[in-house]
N, C-alpha and C positions, 0 to 999 in steps of 0.2 A: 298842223299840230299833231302830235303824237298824242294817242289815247298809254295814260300811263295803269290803265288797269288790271292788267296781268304781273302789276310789281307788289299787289297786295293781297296775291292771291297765294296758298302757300301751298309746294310741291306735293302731289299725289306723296311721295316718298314718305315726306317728315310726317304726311298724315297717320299713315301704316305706321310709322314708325311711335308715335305718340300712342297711335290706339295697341301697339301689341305692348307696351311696357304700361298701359294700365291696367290691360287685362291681366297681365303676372301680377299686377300688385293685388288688383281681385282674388286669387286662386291665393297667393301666398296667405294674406289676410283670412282667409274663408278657412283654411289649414290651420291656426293659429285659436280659432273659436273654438275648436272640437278639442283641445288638448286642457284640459287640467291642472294645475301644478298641484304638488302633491303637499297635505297639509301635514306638520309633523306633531305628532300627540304628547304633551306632556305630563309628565307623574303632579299628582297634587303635594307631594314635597317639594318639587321645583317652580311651581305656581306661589309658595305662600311663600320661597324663600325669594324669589321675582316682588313680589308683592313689599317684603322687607325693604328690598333695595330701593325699590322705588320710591315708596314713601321715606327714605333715608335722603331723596334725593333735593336739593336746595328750591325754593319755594320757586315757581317760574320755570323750573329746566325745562330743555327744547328737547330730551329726550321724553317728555311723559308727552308731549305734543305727537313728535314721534312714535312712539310705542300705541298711541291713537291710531293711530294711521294703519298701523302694522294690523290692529285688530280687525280693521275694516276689511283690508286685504284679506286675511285669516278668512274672515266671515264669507265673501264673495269666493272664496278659492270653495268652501265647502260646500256654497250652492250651487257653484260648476259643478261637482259632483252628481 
């Protein structure tokens, strides 16, 4: 009887192969922490006129859920900073 256990063992090759495309995703990722996006400043005339619209908008809209969202990001972008 044949020993089948060399069919579950998986090539030197695909090993190398598996380990150098996680190491890129390491380095890519690690390059991607150190960046910023840059936060953009608004005039307090375009805040309270923001502010109008909003509250102009239908009770439940899934942009004020949104626009939540947007502030969170805002906030994290400036503590990357």
């Amino acid at each position: 009887m044949k020993s089948n256990g060399r069919c579950w063992t998986l090539p030197a090759a695909a090993l190398l192969i598996a380990m150098l495309w996680l190491s890129a995703c390491a380095v890519a990722s690690s390059d991607r922490l150190t960046t910023c996006p840059p936060v953009v400043d608004y005039s307090a005339a375009d805040l309270a006129w923001a502010a109008g619209e909003v509250e102009a908008l239908p009770e439940g809209a899934v942009l004020v859920r949104m626009l939540g969202d947007y502030a969170v990001l805002r906030e994290q972008a400036r503590a990357c900073r």
